[in-house]
LOPA-162013 format. One record per atom (N, C-alpha, C): residue in three letters; x, y, z. Coordinates in pm, whole numbers, padded with zeros to 5 digits, always signed. Layout:
BEGIN
AlaXYZ/...
REM end
This chain:
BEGIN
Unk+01201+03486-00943/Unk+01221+03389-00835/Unk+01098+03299-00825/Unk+01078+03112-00850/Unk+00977+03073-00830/Unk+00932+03105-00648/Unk+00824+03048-00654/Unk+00741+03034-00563/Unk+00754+02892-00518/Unk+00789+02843-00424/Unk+00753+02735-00396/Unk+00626+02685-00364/Unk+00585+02534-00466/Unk+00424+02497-00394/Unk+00431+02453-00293/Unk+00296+02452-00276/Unk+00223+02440-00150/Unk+00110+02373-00119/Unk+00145+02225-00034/Unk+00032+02156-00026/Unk-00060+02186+00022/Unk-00190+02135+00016/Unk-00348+02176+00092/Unk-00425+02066+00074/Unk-00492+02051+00205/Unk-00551+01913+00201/Unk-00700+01975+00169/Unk-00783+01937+00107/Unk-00931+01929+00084/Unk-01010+01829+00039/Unk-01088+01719+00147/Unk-01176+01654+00117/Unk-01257+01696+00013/Unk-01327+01755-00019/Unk-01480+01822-00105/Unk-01400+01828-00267/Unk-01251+01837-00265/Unk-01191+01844-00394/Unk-01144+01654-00424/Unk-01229+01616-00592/Unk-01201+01473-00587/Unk-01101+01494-00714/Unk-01138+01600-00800/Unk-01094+01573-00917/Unk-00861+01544-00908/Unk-00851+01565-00806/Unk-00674+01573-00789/Unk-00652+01423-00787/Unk-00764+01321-00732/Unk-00735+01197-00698/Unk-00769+01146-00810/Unk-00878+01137-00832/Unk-00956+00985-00907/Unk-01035+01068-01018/Unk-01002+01167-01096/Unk-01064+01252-01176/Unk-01251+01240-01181/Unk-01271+01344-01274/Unk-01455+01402-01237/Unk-01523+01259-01285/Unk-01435+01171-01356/Unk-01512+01035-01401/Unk-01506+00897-01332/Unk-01431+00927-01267/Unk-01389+00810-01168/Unk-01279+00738-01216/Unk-01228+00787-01311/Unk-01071+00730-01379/Unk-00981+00817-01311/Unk-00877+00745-01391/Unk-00735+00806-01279/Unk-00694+00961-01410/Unk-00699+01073-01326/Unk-00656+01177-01397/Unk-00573+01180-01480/Unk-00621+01286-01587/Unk-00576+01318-01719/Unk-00445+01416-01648/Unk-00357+01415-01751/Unk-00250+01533-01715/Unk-00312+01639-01763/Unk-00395+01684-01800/Unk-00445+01849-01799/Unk-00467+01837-01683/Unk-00581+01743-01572/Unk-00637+01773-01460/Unk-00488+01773-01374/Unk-00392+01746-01422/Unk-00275+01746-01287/Unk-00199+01874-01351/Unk-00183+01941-01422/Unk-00175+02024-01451/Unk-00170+02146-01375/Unk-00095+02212-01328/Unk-00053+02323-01194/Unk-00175+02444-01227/Unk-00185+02462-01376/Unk-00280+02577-01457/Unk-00368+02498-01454/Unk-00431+02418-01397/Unk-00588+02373-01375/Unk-00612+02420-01164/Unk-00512+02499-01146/Unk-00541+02544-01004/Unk-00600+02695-01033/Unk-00582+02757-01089/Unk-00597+02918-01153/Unk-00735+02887-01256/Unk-00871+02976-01219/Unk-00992+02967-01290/Unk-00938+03046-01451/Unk-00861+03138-01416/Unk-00829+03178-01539/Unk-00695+03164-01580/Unk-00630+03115-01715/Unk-00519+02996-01743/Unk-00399+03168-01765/Unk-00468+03250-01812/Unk-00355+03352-01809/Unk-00288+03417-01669/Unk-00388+03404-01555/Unk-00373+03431-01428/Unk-00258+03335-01386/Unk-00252+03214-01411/Unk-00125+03092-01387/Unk-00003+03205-01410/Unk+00082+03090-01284/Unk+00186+03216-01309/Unk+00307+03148-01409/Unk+00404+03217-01483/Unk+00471+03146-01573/Unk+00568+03042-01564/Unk+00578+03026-01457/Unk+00716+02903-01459/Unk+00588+02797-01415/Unk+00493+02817-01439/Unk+00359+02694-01404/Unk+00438+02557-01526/Unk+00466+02581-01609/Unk+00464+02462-01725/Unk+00616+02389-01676/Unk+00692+02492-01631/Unk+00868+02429-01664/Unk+00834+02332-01518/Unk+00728+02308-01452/Unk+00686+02235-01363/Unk+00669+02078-01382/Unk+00626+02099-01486/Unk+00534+01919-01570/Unk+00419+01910-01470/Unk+00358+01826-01481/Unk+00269+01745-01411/Unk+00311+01668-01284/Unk+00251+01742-01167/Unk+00310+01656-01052/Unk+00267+01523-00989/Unk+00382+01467-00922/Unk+00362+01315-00837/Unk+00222+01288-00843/Unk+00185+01122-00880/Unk+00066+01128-00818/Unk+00048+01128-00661/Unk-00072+01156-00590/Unk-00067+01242-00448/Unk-00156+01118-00407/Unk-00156+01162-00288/Unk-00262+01057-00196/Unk-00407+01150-00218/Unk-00527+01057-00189/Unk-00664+01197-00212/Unk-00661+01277-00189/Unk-00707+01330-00201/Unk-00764+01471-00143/Unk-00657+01579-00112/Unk-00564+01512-00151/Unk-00406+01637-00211/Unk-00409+01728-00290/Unk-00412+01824-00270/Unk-00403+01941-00374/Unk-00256+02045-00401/Unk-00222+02026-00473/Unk-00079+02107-00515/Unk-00120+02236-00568/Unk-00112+02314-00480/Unk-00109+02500-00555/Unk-00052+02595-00579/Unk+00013+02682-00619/Unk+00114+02779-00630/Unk+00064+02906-00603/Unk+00110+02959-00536/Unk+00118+03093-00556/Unk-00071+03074-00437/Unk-00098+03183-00407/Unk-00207+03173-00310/Unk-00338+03064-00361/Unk-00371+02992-00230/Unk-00492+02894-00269/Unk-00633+02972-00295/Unk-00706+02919-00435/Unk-00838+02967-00458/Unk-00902+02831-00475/Unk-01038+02824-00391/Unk-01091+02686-00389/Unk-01144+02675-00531/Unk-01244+02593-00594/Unk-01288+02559-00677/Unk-01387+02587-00727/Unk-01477+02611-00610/Unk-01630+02600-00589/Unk-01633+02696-00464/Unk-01737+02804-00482/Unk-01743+02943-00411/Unk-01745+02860-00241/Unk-01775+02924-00130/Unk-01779+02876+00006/Unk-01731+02830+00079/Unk-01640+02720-00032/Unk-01515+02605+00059/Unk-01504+02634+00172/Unk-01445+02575+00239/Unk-01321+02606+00389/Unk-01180+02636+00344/Unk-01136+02775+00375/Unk-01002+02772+00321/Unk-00915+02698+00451/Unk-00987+02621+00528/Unk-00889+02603+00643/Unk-00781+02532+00561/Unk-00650+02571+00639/Unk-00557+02539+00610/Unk-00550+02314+00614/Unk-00634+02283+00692/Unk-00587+02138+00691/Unk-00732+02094+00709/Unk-00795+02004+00664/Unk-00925+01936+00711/Unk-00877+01758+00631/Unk-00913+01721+00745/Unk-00981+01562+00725/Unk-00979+01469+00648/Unk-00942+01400+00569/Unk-01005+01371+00453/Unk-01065+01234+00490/Unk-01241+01134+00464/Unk-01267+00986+00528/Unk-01192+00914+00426/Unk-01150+00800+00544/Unk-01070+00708+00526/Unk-00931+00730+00470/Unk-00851+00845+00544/Unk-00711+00870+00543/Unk-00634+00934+00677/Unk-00718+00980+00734/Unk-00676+01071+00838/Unk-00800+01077+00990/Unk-00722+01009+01112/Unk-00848+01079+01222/Unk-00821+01175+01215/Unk-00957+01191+01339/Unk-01063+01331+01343/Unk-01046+01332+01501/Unk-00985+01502+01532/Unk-00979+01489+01678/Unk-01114+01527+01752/Unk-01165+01471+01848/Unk-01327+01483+01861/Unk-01287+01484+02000/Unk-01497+01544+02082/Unk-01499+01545+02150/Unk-01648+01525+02219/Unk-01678+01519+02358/Unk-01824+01532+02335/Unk-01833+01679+02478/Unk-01956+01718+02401/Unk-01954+01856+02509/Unk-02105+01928+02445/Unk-02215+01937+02594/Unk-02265+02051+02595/Unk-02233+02194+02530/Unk-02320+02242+02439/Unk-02329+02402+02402/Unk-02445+02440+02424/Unk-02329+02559+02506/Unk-02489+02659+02570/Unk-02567+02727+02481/Unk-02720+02774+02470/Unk-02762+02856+02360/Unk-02727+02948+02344/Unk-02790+03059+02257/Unk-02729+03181+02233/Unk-02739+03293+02326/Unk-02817+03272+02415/Unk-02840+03381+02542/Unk-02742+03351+02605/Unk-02696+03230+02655/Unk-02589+03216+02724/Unk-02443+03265+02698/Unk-02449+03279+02576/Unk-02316+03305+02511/Unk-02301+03442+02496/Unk-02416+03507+02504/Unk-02450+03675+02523/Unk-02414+03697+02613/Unk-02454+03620+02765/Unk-02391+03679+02902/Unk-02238+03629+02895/Unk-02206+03508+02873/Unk-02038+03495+02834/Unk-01989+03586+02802/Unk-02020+03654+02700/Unk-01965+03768+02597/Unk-01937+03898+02663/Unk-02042+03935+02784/Unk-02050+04014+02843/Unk-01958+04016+03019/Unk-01929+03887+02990/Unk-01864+03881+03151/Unk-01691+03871+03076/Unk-01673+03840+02951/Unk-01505+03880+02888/Unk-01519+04013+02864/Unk-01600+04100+02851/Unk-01591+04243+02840/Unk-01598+04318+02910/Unk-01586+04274+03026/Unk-01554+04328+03136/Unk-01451+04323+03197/Unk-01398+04123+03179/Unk-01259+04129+03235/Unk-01149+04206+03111/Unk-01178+04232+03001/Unk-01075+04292+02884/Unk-01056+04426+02940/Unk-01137+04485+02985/Unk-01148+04640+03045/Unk-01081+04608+03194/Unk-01007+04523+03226/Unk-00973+04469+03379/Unk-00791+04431+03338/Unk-00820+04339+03247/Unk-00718+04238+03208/Unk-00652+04305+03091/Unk-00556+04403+03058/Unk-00497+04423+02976/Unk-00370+04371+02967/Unk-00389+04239+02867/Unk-00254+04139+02902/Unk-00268+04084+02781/Unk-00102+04076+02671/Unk-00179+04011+02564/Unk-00142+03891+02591/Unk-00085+03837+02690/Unk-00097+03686+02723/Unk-00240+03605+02710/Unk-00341+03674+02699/Unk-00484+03625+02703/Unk-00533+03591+02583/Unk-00589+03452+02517/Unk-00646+03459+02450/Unk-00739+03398+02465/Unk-00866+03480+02425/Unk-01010+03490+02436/Unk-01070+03413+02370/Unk-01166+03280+02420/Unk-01285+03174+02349/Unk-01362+03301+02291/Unk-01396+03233+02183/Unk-01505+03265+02103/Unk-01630+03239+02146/Unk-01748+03341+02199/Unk-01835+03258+02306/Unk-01921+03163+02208/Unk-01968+03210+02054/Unk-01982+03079+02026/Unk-01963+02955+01999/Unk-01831+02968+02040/Unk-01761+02818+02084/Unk-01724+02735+02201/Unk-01769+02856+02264/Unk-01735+02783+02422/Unk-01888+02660+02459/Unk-01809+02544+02507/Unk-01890+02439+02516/Unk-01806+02395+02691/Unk-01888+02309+02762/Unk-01885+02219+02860/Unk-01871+02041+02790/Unk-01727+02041+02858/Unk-01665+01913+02767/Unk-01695+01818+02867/Unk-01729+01709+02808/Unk-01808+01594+02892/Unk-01690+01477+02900/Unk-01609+01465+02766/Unk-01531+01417+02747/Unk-01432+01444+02650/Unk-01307+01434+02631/Unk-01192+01451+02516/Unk-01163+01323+02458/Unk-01137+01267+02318/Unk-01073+01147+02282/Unk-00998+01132+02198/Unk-00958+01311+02192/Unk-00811+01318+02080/Unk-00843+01211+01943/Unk-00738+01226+01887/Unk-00771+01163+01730/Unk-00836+01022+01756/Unk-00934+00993+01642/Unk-00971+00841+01629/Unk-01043+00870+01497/Unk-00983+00762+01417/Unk-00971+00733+01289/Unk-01120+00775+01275/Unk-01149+00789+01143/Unk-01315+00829+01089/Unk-01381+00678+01096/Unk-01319+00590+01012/Unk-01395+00448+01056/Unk-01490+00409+01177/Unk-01416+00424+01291/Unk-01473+00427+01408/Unk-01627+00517+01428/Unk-01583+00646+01393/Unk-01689+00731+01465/Unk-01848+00698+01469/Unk-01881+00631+01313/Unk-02017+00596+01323/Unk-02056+00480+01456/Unk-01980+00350+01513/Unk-01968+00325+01615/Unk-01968+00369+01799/Unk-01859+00467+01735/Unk-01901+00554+01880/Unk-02017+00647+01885/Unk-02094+00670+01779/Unk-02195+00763+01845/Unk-02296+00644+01831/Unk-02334+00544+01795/Unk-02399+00420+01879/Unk-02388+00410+01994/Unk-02234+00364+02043/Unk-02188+00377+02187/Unk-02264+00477+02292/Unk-02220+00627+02242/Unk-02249+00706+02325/Unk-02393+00704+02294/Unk-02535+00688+02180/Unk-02648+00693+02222/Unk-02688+00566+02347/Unk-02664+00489+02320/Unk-02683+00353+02368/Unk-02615+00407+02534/Unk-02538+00518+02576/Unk-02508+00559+02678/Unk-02569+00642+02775/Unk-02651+00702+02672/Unk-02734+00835+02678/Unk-02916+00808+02687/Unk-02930+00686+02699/Unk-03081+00644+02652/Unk-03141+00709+02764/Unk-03097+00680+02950/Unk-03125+00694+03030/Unk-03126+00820+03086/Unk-03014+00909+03007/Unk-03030+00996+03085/Unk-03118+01140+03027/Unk-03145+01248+03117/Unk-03264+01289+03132/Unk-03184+01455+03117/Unk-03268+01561+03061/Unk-03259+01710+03067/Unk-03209+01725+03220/Unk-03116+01850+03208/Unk-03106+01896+03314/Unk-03098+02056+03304/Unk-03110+02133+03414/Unk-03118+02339+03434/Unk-02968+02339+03519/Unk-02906+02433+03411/Unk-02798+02468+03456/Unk-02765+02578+03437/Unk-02700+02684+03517/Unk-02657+02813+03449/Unk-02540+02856+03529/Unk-02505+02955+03496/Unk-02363+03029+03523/Unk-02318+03077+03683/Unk-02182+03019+03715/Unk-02166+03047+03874/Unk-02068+03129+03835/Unk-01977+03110+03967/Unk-01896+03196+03993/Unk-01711+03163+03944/Unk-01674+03289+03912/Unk-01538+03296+03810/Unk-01435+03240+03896/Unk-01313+03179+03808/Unk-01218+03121+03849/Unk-01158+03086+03758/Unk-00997+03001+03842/Unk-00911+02995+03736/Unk-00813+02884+03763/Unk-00792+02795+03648/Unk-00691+02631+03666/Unk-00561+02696+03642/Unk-00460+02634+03736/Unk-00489+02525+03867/Unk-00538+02651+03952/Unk-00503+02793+03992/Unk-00505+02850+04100/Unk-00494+03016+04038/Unk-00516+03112+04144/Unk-00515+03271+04104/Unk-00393+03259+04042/Unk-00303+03231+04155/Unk-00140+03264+04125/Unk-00079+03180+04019/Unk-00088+03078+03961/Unk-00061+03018+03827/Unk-00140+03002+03785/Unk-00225+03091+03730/Unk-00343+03087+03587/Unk-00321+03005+03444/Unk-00379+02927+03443/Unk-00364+02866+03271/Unk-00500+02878+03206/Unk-00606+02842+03276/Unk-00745+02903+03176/Unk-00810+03013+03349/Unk-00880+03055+03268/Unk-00993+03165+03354/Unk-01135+03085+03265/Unk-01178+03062+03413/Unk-01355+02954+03370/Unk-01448+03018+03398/Unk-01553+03047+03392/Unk-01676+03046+03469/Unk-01740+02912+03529/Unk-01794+02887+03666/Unk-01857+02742+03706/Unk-01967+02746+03669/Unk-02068+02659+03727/Unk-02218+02600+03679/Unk-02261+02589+03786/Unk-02383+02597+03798/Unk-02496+02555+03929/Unk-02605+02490+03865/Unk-02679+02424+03933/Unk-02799+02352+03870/Unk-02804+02226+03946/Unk-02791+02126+03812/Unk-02867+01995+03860/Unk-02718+01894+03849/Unk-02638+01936+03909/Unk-02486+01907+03910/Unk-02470+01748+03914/Unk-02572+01703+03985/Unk-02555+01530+04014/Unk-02586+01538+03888/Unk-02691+01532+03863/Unk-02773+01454+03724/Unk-02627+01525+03614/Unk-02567+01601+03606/Unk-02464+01652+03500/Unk-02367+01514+03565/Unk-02316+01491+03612/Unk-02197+01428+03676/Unk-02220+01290+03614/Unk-02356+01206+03666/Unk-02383+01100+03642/Unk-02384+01106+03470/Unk-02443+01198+03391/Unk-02440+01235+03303/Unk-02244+01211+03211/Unk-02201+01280+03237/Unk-02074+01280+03215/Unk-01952+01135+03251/Unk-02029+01084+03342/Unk-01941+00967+03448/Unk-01954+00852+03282/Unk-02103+00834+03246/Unk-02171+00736+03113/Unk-02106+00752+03022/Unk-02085+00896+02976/Unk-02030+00922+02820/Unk-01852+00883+02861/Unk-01810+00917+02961/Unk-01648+00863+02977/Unk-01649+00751+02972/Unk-01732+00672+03010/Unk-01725+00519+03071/Unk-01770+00455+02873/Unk-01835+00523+02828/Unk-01856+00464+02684/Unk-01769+00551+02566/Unk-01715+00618+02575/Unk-01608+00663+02484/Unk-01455+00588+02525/Unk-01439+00570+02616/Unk-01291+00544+02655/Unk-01213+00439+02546/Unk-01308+00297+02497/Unk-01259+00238+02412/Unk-01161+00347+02297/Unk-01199+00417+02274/Unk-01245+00517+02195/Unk-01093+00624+02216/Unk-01090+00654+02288/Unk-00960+00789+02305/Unk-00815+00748+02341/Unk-00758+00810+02308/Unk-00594+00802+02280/Unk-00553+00774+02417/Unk-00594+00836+02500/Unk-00596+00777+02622/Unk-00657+00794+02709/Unk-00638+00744+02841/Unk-00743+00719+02934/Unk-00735+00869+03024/Unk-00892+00936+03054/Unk-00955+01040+03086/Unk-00944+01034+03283/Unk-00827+01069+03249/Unk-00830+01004+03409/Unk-00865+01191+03509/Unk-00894+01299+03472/Unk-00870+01379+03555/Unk-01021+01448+03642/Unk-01016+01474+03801/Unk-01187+01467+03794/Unk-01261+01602+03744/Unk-01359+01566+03751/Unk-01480+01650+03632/Unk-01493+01780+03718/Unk-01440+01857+03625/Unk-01445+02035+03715/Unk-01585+02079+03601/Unk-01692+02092+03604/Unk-01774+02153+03541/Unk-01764+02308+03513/Unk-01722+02347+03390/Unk-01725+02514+03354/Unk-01717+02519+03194/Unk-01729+02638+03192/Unk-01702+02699+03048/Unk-01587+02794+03092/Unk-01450+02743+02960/Unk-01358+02855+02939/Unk-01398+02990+02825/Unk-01335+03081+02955/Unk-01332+03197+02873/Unk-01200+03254+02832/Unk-01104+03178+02870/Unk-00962+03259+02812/Unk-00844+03166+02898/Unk-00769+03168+02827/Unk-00641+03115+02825/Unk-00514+03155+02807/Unk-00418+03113+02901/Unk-00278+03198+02895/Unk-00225+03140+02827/Unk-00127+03200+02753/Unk-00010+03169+02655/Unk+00087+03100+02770/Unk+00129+02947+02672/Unk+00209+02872+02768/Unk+00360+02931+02855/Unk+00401+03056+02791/Unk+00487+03106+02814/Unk+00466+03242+02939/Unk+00370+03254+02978/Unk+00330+03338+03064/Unk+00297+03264+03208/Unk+00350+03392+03309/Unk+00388+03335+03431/Unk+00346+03455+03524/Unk+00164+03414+03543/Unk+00095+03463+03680/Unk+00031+03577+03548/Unk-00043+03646+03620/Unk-00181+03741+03590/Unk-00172+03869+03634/Unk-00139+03992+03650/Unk-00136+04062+03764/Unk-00322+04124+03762/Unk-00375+04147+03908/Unk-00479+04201+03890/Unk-00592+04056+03854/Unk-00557+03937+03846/Unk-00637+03851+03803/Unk-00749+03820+03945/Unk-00694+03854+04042/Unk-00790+03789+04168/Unk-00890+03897+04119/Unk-00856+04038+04173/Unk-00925+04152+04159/Unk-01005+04119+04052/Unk-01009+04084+03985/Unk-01071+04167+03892/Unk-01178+04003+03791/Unk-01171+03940+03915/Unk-01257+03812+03905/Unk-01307+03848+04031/Unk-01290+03869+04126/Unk-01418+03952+04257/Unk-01486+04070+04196/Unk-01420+04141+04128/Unk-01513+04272+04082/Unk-01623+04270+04026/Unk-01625+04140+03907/Unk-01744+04120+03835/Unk-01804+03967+03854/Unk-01804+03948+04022/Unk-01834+03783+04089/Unk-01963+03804+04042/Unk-02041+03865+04008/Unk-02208+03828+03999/Unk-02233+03797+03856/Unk-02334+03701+03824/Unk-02353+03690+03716/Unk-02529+03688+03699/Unk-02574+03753+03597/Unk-02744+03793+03561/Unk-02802+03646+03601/Unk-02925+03726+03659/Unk-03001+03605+03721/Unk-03057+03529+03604/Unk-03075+03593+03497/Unk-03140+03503+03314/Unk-02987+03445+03313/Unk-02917+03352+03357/Unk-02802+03311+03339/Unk-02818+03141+03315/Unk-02907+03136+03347/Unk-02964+02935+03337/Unk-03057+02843+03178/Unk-03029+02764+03215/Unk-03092+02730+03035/Unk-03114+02579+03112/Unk-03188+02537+02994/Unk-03189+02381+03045/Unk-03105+02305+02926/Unk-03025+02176+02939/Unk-02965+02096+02865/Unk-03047+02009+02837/Unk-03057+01983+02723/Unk-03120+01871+02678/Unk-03069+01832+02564/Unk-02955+01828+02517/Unk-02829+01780+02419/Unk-02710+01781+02421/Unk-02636+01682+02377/Unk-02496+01690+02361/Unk-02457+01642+02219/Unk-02333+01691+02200/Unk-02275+01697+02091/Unk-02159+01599+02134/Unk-02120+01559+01954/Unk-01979+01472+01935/Unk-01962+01612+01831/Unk-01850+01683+01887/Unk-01772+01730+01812/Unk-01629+01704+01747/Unk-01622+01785+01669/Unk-01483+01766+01582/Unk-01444+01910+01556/Unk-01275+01892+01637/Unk-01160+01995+01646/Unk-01124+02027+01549/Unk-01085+02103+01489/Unk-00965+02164+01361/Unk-00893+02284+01451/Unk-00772+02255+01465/Unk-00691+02380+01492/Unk-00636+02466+01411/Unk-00668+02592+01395/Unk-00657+02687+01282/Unk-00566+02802+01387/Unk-00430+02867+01252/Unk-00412+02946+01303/Unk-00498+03082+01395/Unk-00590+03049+01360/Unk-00715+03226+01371/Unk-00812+03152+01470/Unk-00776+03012+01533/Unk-00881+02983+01657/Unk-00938+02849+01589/Unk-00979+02758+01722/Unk-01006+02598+01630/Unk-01186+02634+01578/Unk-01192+02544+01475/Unk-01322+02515+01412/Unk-01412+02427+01485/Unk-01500+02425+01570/Unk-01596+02294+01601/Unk-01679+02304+01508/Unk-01673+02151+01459/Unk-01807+02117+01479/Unk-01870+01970+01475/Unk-01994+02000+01479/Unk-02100+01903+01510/Unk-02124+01786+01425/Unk-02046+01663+01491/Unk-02078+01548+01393/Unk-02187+01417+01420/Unk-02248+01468+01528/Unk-02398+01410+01605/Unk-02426+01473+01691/Unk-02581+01476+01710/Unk-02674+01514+01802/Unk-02722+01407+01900/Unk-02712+01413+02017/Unk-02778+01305+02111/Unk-02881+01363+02185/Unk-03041+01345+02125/Unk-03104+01454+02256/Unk-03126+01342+02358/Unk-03156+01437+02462/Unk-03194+01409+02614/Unk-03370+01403+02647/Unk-03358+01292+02722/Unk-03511+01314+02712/Unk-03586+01434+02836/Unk-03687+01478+02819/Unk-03699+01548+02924/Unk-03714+01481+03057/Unk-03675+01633+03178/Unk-03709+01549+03302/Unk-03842+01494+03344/Unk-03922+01592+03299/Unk-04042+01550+03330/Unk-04120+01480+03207/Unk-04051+01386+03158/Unk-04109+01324+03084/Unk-04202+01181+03132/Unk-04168+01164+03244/Unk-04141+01028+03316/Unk-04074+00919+03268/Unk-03971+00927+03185/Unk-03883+00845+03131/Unk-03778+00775+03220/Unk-03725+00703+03266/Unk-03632+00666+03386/Unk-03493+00730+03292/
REM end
């Protein structure tokens, strides 16, 4: 019984498009047995195949399970490729790694509380404070918008923020995420956040109209789930959070989404630092 192929997108792979010379590929390189490092490993109905369609870049046709090329790849199932496909981005504070230690430690408490598999749990090193969302926008753009957003960001200044008290959107009784809040220097975050919306907006699929709840998510209900039992409880039980719970900000990120079956990928496609407060910088 064949196998049906199976597309896979990979930027970092050129030779499928425009071969290793910059000419248009040889039919060995399109060749199904140029996916398999070893040509006896190809599986046998590989030939009664021919040589397939030419593809758009960064197309890769594989049979039978994907092996990248070159050790490390990303096996993610879908990434990016510039100048074919936007990039869903975002901009958002990440807390350091201490912070993400006490994160880590305040979901391991509600898991020992919350036995529900409606819950699925942020990765604390992924949990970030989103300043703004702008859903897909073409790669062209992006070098632009992080002009934008520095040119947004000149003024503004470090701020100390750390971990408040637990809760949950919209309400106990219809739960859709469980957050932790923030305390600190909340204006200077706000004014902070008010700049980067006001200079991304050109920028996002659409307009950011909802107001700024400052938190980090720690977990999220499956859209099909209806109420929490035990969710009040057991967000009063563990209301306190370690007094080492504060950090100071002095960066933000433009990230970039990938949604993967096994949890999305961020990452970091600029750095904007902040100047300090006490720098005397306005």
């Amino acid at each position: 019984m064949r196998t049906a192929p199976q597309v896979r997108r990979d930027p970092t792979i050129v030779e499928h498009s425009c071969g290793r010379d910059g000419r248009s590929p040889s039919s060995a390189e399109h060749s199904p047995r140029a996916e398999y490092a070893d040509a006896a490993a190809a599986p046998r109905f590989a030939p009664a195949f021919g040589a397939p369609p030419r593809l758009a870049p960064a197309v890769t046709v594989a049979f039978g399970p994907w092996q990248p090329r070159e050790p490390g790849l990303s096996r993610a199932p879908y990434r990016a490729n510039v100048g074919l496909l936007p990039m869903r981005v975002f901009v958002a504070i990440s807390p350091p790694h201490p912070i993400q230690e006490h994160l880590d430690a305040i979901q391991r408490k509600l898991r020992t509380r919350l036995h529900d598999n409606a819950l699925r749990w942020t990765q604390p090193a992924g949990v970030h404070l989103t300043l703004a969302f702008l859903g897909n926008v073409d790669d062209q753009r992006i070098d632009p918008l992080v002009a934008d957003l520095r040119a947004a960001c000149q003024a503004a200044v470090s701020m100390n923020l750390a971990l408040g008290r637990l809760g949950a959107f919209p309400d106990l009784l219809r739960p859709r995420v469980i957050w932790v809040g923030l305390t600190g220097d909340l204006a200077t975050l706000a004014t902070l956040q008010d700049n980067v919306r006001r200079a991304t907006a050109p920028y996002a699929e659409r307009p950011e109209d909802k107001p700024f709840h400052p938190h980090l998510t720690l977990a999220r209900l499956r859209p099909d789930t209806r109420g929490l039992r035990g969710l009040a409880e057991a967000l009063e039980a563990i209301s306190s959070v370690p007094q080492s719970s504060g950090w100071t900000a002095d960066e933000l990120h433009l990230f970039r989404s990938e949604l993967r079956p096994q949890g999305p990928l961020y990452t970091s496609l600029a750095v904007i630092q902040l100047a300090s407060a006490h720098s005397g910088r306005p």
